[in-house]
Gaussian input, Z-matrix of N, CA and C with variables (Angstrom, degrees):
# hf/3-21g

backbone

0 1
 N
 C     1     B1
 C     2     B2     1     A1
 N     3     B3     2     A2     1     D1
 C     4     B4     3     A3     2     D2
 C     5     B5     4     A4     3     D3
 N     6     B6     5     A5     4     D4
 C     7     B7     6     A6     5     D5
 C     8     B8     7     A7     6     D6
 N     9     B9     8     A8     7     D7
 C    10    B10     9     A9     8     D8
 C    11    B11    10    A10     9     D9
 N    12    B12    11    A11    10    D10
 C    13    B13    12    A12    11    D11
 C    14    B14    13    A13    12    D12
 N    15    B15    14    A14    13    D13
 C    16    B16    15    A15    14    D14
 C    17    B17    16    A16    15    D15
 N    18    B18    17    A17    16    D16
 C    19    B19    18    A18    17    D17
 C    20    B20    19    A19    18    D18
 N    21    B21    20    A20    19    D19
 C    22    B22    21    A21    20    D20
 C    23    B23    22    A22    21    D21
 N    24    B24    23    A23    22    D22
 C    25    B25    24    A24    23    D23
 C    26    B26    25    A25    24    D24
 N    27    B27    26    A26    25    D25
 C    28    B28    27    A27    26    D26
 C    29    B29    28    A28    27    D27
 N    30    B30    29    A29    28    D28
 C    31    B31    30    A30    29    D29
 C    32    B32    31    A31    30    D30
 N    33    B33    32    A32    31    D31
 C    34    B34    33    A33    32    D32
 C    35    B35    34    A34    33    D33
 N    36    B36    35    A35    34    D34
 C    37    B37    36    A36    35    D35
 C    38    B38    37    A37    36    D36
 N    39    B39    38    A38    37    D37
 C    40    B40    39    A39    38    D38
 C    41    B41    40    A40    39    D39
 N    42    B42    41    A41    40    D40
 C    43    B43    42    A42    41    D41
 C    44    B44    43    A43    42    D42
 N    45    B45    44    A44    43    D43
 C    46    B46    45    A45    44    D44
 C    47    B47    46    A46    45    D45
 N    48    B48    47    A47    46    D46
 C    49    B49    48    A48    47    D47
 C    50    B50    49    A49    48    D48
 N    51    B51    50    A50    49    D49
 C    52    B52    51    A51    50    D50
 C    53    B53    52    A52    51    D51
 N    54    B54    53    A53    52    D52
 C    55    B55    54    A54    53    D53
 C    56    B56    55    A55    54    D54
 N    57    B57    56    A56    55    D55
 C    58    B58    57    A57    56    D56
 C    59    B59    58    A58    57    D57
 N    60    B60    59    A59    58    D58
 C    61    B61    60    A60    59    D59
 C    62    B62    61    A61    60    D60
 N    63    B63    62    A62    61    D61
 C    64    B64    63    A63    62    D62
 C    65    B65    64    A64    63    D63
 N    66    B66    65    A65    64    D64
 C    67    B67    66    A66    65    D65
 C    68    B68    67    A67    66    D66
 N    69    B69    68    A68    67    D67
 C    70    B70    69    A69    68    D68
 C    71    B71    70    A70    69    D69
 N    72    B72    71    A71    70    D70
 C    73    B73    72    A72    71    D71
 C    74    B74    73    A73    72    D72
 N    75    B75    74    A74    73    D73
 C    76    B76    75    A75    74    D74
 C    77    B77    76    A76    75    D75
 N    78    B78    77    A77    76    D76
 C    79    B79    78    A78    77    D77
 C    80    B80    79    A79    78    D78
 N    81    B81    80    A80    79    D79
 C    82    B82    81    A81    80    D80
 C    83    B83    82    A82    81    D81
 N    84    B84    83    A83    82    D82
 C    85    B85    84    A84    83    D83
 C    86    B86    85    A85    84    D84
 N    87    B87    86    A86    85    D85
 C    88    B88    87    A87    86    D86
 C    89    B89    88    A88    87    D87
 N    90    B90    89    A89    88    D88
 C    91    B91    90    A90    89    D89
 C    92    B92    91    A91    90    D90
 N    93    B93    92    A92    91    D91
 C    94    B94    93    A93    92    D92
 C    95    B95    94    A94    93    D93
 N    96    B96    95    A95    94    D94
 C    97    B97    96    A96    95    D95
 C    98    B98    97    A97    96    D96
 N    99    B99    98    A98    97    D97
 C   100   B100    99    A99    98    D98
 C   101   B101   100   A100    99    D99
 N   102   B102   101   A101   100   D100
 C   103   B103   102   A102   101   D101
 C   104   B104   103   A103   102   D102
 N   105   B105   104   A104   103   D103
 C   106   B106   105   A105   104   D104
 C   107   B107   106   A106   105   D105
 N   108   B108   107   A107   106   D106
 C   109   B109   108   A108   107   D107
 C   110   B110   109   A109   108   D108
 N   111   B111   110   A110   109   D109
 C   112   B112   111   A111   110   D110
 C   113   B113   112   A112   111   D111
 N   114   B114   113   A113   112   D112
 C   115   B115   114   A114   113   D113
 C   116   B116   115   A115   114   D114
 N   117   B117   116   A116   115   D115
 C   118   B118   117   A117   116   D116
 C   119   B119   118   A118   117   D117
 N   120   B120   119   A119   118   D118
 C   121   B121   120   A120   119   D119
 C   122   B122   121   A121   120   D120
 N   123   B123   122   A122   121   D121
 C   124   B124   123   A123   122   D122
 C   125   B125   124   A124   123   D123
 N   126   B126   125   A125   124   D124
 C   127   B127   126   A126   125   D125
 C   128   B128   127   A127   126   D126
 N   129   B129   128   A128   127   D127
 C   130   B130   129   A129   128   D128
 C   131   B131   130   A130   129   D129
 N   132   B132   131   A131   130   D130
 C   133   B133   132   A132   131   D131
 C   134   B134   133   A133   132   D132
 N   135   B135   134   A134   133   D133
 C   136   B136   135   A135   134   D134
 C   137   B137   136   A136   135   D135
 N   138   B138   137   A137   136   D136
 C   139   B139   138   A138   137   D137
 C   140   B140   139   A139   138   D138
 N   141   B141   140   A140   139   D139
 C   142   B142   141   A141   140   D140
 C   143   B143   142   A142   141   D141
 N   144   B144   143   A143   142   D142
 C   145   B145   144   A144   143   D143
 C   146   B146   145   A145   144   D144
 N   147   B147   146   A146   145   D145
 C   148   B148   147   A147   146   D146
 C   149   B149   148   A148   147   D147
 N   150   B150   149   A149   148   D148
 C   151   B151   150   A150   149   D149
 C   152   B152   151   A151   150   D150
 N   153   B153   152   A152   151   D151
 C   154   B154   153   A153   152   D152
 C   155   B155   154   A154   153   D153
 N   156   B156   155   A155   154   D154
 C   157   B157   156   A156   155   D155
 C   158   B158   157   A157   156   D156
 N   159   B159   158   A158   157   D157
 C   160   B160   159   A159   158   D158
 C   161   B161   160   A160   159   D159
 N   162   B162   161   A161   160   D160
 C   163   B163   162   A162   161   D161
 C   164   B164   163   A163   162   D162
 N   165   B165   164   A164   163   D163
 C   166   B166   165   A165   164   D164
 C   167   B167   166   A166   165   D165
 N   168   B168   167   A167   166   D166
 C   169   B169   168   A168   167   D167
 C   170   B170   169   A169   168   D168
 N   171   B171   170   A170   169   D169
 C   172   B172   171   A171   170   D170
 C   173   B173   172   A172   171   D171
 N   174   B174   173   A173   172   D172
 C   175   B175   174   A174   173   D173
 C   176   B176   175   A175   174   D174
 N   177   B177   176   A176   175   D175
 C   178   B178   177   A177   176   D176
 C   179   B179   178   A178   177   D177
 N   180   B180   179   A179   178   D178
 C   181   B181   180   A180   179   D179
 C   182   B182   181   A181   180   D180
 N   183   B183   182   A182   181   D181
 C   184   B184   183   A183   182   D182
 C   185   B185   184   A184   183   D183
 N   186   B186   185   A185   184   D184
 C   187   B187   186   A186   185   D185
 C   188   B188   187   A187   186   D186
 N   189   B189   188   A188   187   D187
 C   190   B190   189   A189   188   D188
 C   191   B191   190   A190   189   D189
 N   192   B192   191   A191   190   D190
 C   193   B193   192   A192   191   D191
 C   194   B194   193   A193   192   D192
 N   195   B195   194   A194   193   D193
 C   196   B196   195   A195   194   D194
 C   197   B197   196   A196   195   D195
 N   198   B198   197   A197   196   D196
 C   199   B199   198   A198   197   D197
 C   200   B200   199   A199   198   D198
 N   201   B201   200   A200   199   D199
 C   202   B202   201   A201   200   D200
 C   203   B203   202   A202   201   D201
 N   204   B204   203   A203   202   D202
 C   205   B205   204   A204   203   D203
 C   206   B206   205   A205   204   D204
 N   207   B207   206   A206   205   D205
 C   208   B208   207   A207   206   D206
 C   209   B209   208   A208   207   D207
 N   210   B210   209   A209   208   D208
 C   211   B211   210   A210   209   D209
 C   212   B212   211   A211   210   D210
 N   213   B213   212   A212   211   D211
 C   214   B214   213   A213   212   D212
 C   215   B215   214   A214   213   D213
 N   216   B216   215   A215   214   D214
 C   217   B217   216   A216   215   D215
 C   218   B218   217   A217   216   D216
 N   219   B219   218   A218   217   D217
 C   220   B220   219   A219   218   D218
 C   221   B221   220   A220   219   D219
 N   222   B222   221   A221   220   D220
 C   223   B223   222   A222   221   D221
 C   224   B224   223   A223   222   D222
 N   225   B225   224   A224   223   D223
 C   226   B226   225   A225   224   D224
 C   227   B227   226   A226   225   D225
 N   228   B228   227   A227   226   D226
 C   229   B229   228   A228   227   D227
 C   230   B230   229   A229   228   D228
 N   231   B231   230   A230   229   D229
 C   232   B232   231   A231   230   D230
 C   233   B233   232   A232   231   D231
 N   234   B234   233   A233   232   D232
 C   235   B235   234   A234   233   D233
 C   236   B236   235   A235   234   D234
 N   237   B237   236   A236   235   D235
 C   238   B238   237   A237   236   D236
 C   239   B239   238   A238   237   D237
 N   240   B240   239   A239   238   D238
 C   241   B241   240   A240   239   D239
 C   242   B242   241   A241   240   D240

   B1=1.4488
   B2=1.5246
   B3=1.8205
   B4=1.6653
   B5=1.7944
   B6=1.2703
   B7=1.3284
   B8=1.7992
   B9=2.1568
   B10=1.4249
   B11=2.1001
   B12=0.8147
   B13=1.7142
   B14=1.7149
   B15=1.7736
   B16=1.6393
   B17=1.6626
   B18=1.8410
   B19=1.1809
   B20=1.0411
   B21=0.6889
   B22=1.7457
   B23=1.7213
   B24=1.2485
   B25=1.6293
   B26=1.2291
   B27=1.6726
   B28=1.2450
   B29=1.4709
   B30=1.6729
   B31=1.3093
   B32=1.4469
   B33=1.3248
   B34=2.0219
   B35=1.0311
   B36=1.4217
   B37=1.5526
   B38=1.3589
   B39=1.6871
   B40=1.9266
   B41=1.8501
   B42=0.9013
   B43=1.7002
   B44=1.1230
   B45=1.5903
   B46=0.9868
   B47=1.3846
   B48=1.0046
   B49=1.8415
   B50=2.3280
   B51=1.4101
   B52=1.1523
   B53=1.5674
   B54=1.1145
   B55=1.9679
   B56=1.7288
   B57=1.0536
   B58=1.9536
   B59=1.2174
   B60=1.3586
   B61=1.5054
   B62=1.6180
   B63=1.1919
   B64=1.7431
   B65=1.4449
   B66=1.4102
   B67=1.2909
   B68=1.5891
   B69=1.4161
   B70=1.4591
   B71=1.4197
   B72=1.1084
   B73=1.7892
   B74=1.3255
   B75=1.2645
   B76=1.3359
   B77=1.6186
   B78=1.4487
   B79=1.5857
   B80=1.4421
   B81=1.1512
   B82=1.7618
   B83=1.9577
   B84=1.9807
   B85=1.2968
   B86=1.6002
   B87=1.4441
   B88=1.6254
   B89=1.4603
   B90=1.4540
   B91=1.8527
   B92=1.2480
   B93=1.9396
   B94=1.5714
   B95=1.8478
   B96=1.5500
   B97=1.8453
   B98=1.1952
   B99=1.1850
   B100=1.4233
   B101=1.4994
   B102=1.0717
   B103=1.6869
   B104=1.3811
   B105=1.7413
   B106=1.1820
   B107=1.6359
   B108=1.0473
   B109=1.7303
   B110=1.3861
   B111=1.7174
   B112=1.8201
   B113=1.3016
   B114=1.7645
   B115=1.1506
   B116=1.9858
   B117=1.5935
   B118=1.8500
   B119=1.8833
   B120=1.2307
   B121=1.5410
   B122=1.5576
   B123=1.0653
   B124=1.0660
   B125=1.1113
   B126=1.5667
   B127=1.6051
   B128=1.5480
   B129=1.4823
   B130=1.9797
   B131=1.5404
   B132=0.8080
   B133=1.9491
   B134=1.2386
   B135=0.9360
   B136=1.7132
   B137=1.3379
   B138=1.0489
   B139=1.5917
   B140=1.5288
   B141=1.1013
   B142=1.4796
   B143=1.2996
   B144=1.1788
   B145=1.7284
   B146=1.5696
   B147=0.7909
   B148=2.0842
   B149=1.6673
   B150=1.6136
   B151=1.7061
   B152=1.6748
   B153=1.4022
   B154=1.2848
   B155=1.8507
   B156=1.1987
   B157=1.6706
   B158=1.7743
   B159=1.6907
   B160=1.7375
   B161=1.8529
   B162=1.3755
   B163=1.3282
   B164=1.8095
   B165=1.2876
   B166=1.3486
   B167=1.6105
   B168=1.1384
   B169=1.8873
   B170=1.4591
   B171=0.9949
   B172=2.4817
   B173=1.4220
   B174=1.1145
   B175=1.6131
   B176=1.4921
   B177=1.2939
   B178=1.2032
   B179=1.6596
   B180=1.3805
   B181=1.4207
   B182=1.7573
   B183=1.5425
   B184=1.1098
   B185=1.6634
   B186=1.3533
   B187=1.2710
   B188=1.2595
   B189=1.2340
   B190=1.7363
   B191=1.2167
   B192=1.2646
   B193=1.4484
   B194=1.4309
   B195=1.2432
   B196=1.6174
   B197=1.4788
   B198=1.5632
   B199=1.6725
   B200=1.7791
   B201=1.2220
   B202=1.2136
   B203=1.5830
   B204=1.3814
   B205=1.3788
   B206=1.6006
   B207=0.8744
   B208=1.6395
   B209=1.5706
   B210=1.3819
   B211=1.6494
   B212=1.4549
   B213=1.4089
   B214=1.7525
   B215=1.4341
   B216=1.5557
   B217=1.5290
   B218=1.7373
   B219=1.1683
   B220=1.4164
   B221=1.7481
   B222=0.9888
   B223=1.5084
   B224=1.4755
   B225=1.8147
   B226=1.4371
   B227=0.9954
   B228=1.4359
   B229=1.6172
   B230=1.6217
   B231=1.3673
   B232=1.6300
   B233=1.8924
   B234=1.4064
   B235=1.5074
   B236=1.9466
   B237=0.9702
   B238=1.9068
   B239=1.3642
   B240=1.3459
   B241=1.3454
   B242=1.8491
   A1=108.30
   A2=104.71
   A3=90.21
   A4=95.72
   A5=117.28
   A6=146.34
   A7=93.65
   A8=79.51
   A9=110.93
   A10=97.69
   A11=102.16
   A12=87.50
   A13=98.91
   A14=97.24
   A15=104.02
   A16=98.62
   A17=114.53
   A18=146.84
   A19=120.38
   A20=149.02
   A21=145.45
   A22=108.40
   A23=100.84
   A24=106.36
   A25=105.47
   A26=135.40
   A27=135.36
   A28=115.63
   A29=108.86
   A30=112.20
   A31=142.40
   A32=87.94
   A33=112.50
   A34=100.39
   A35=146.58
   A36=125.64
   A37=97.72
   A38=99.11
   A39=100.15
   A40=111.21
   A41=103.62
   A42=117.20
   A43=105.74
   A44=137.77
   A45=148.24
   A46=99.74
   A47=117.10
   A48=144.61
   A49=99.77
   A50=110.86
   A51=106.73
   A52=111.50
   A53=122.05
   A54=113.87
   A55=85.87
   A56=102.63
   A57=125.16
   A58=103.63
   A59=108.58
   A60=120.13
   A61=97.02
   A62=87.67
   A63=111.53
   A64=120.49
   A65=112.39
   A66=123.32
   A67=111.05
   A68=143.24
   A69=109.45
   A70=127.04
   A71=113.74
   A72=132.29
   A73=85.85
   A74=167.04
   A75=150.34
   A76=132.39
   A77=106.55
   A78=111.04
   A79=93.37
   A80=112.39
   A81=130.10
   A82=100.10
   A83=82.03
   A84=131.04
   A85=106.34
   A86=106.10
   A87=127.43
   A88=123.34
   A89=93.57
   A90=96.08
   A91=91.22
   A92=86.49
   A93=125.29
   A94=97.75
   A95=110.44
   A96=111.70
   A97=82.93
   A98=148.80
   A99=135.87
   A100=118.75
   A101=98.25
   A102=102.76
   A103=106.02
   A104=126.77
   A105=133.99
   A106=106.03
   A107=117.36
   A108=118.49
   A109=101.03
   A110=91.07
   A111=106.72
   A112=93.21
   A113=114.32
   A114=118.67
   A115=91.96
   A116=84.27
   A117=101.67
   A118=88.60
   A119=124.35
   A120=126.40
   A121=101.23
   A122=135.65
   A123=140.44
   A124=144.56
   A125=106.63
   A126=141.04
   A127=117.00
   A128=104.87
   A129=120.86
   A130=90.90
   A131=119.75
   A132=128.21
   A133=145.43
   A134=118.97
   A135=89.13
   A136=131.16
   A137=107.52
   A138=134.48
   A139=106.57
   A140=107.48
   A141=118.31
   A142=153.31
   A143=83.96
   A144=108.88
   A145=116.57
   A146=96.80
   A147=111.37
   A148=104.88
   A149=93.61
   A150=97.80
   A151=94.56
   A152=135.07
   A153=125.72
   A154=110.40
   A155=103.05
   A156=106.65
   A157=91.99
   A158=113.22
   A159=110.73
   A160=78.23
   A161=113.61
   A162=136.85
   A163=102.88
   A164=126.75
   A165=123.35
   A166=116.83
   A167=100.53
   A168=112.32
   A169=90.44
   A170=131.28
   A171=124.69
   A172=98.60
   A173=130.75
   A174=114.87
   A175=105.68
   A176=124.93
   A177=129.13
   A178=122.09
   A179=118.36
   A180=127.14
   A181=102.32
   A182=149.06
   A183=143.09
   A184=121.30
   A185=114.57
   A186=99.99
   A187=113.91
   A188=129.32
   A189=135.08
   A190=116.59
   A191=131.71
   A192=123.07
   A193=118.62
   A194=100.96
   A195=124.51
   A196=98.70
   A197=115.40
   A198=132.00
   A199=110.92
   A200=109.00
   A201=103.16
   A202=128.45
   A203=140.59
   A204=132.21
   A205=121.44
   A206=127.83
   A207=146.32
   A208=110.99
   A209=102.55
   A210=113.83
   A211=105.64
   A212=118.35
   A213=123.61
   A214=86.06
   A215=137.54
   A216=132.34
   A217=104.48
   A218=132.68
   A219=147.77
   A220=109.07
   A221=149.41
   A222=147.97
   A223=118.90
   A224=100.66
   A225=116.35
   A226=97.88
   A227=118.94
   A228=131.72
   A229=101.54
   A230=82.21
   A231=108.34
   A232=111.39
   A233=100.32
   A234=115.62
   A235=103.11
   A236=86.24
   A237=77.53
   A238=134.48
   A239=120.81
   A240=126.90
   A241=124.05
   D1=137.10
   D2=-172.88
   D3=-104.79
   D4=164.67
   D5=160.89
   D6=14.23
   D7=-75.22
   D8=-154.43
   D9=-67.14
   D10=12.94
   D11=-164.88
   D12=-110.59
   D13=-22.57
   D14=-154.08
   D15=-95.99
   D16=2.70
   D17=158.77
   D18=-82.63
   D19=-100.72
   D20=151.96
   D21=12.30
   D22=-57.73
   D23=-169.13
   D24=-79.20
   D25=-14.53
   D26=174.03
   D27=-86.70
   D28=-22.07
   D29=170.03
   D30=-73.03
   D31=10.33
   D32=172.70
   D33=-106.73
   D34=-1.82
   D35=172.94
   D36=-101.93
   D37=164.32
   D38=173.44
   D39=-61.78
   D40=172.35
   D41=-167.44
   D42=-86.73
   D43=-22.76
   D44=-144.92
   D45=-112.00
   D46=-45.11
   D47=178.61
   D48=-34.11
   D49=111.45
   D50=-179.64
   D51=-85.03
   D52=-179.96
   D53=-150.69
   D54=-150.33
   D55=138.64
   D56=-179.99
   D57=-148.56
   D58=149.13
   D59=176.58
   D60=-99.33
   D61=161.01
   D62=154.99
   D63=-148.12
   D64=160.96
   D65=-156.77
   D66=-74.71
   D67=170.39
   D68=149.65
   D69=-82.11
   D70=20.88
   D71=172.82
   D72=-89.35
   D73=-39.32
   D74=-86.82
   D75=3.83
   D76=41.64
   D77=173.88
   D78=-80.35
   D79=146.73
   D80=161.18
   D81=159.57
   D82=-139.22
   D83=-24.75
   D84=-69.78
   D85=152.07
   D86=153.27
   D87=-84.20
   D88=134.34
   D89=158.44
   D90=-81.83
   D91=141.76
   D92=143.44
   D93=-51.12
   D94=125.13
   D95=155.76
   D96=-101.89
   D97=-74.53
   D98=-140.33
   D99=-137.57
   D100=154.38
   D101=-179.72
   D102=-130.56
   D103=125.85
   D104=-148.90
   D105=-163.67
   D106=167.50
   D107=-173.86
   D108=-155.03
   D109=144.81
   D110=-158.09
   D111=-157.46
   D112=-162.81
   D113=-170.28
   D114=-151.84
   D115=159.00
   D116=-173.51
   D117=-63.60
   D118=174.85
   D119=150.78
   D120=-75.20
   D121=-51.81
   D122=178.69
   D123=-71.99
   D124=17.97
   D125=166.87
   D126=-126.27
   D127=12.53
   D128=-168.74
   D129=-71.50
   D130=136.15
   D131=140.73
   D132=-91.79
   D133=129.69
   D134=-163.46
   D135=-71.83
   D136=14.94
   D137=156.29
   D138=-50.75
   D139=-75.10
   D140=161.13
   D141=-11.63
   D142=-43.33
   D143=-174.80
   D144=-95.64
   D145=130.56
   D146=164.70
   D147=-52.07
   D148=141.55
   D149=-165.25
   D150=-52.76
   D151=-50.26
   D152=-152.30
   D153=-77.75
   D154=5.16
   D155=-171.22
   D156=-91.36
   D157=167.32
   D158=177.07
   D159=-124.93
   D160=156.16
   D161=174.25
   D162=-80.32
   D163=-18.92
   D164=170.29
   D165=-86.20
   D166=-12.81
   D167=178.23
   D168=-77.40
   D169=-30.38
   D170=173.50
   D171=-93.55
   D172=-31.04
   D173=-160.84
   D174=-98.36
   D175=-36.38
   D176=168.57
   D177=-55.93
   D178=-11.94
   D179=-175.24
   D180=-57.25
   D181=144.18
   D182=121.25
   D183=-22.99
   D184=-50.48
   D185=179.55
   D186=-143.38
   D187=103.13
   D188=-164.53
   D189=-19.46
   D190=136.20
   D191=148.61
   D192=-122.76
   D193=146.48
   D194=175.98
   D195=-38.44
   D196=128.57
   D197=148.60
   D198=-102.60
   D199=78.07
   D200=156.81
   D201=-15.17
   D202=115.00
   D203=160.52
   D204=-149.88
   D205=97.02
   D206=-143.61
   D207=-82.85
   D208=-5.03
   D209=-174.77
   D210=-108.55
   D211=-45.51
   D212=-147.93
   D213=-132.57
   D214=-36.93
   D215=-162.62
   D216=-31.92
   D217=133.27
   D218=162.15
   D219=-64.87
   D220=-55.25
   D221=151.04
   D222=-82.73
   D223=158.50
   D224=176.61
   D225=-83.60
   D226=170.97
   D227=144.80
   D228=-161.37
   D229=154.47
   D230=-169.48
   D231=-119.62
   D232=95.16
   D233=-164.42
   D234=-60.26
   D235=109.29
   D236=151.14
   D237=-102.86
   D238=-170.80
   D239=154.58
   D240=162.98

């Protein structure tokens, strides 16, 4: 889902109306604290990276993790807890 789509679909509820996630287990719901944009480790380029970082220190991971980056990040995400 892009940006513009997850807009649109929010623009049919009232404005006032507060928004929680839930899990697909159905654990919740959570507040959204923050909304921020980053990248998988395993989608890094070495474009990306600060001269002192190596592009095999993200790709080599077993299971990606989120790099937060609030300027350039390629996806949203919406932090809970």
């Amino acid at each position: 889902m892009t940006v513009a789509e997850l807009i649109e679909s929010l623009k049919a509820l009232p404005q006032d109306m507060l928004i929680q996630v839930m899990t697909s287990e159905g654990e919740g719901p959570n507040d959204i604290v923050q909304v921020s944009r980053g990248t998988w480790s395993n989608d890094v380029e070495s474009a990306d990276l600060d001269e002192d970082e190596d592009i095999e220190d993200y790709q080599d991971d077993e299971e990606p993790e989120f790099i937060q980056d609030d300027e350039t990040g390629k996806i949203a995400v919406l932090v809970t807890w």
